[in-house]
N, C-alpha and C positions, 0 to 999 in steps of 0.2 A: 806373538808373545807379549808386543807392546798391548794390545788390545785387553789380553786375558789378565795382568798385572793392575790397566789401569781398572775393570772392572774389578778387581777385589780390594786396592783402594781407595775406591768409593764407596765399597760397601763397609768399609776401614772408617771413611770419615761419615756413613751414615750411626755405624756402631756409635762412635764419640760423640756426636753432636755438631758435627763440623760441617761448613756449609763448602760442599767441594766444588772448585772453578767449574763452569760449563761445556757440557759435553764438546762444544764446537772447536775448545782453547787445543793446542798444541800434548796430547797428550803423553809423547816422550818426555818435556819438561815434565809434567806433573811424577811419570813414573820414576826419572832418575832424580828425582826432590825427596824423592821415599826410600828409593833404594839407600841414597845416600844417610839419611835419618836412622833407617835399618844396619846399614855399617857402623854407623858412629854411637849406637849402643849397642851392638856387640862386641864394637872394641872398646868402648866403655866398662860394659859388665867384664870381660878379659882380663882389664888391667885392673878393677876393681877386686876383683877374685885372685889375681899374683900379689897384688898390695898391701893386699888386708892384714896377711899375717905379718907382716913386716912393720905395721903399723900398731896393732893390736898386741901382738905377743913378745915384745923384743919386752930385754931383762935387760 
């Protein structure tokens, strides 16, 4: 699973532009660096989507 993750975030940082660490590096670090990234904008998007009207609509 680690393998098949980190191959589609390379193909993630060849999308972007980004020059991604070298095949040889550690690549559980690299997949839980991502996964983590991908947590923290979905609970992002989450609390931005509960917030908003509370933000925006209060009288």
């Amino acid at each position: 699973m680690i393998k098949l993750l980190a191959r589609f975030f390379r193909g993630v940082h060849l999308i972007f532009g980004v020059s991604a660490p070298p095949g040889d590096q550690n690549e559980r670090t690299f997949v839980v660096i991502w996964l983590g990234i991908a947590a923290f904008l979905v609970a992002f998007g989450v609390a931005l989507t509960y917030f908003l009207p509370y933000l925006y609509f209060k009288r």
